[in-house]
C-alpha positions as CSV (number, residue, x, y, z in Angstrom):
1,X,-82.4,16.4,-137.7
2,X,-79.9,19.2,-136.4
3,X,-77.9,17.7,-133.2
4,X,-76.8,20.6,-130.4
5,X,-74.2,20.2,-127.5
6,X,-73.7,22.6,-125.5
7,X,-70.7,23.4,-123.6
8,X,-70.7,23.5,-120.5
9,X,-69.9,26.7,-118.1
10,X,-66.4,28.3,-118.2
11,X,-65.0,26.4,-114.9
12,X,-66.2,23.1,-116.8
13,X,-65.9,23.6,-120.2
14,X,-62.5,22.1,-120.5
15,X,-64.1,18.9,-119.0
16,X,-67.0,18.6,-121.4
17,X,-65.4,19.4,-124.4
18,X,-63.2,16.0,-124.7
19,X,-66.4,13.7,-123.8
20,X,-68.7,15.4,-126.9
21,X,-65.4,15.4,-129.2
22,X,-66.0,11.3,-128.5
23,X,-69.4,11.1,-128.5
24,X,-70.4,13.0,-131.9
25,X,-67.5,10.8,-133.4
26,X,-69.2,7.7,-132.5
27,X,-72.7,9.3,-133.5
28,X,-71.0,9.4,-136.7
29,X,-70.2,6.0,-136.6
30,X,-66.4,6.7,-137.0
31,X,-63.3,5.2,-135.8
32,X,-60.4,7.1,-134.2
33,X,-58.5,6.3,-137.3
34,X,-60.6,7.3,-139.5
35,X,-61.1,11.1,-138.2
36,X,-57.1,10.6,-137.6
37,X,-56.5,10.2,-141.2
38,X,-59.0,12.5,-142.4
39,X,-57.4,15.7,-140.2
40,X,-53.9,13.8,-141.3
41,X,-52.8,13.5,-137.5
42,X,-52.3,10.5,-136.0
43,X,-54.6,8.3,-134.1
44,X,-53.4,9.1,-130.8
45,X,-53.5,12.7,-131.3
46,X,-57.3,12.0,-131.7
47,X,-57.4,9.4,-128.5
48,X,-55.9,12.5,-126.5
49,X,-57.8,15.0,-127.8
50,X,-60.8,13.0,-127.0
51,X,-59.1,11.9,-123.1
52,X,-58.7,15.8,-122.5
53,X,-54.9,15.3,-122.0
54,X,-53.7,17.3,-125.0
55,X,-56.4,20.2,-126.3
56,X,-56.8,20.8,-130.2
57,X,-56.2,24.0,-131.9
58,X,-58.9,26.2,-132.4
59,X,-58.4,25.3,-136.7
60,X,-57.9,21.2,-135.2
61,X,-61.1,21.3,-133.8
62,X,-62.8,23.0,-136.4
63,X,-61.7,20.1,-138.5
64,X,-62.4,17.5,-136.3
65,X,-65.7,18.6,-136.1
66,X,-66.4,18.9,-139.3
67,X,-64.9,15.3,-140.3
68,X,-67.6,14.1,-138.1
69,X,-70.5,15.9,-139.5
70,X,-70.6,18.8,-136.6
71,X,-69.1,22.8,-136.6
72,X,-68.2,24.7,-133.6
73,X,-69.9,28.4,-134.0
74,X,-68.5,31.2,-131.8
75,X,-70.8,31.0,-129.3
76,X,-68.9,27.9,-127.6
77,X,-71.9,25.8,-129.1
78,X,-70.9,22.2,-131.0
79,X,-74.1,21.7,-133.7
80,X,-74.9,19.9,-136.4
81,X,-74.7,16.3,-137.4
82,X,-76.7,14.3,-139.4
């Protein structure tokens, strides 16, 4: 079944983006280390990413998402999983 989060509008997108990085990584069933050493960053480069206090790369969140079974498509949409 195809997952879809949505971001949310410009003024809050920067907000909702960290809390679905975390969620679709636990709906994956996957540890902070795990997506850590699968993008080849450290762990808490994923634990801020996923607090909001350091942003990923467009390409680092591309990654991340795939590493947990999502994409990012250009419409600001997160889809996928399993």
């Amino acid at each position: 079944m195809l997952q879809t989060m949505t971001l949310a509008a410009a003024s809050g997108a920067a907000r909702a983006i960290p809390g679905q990085l975390a969620a679709a990584r636990k709906s994956a069933g996957l540890t902070q280390d795990q997506v850590a050493a699968a993008l080849g960053v450290a762990r808490e480069t994923v634990s801020r990413w996923e607090r909001g206090t350091v942003s990923p790369t467009l390409a680092e969140a591309a990654c991340w998402a795939a590493a947990v079974g999502y994409r990012i498509d250009v419409t600001g949409r997160v889809t996928g999983g399993a």
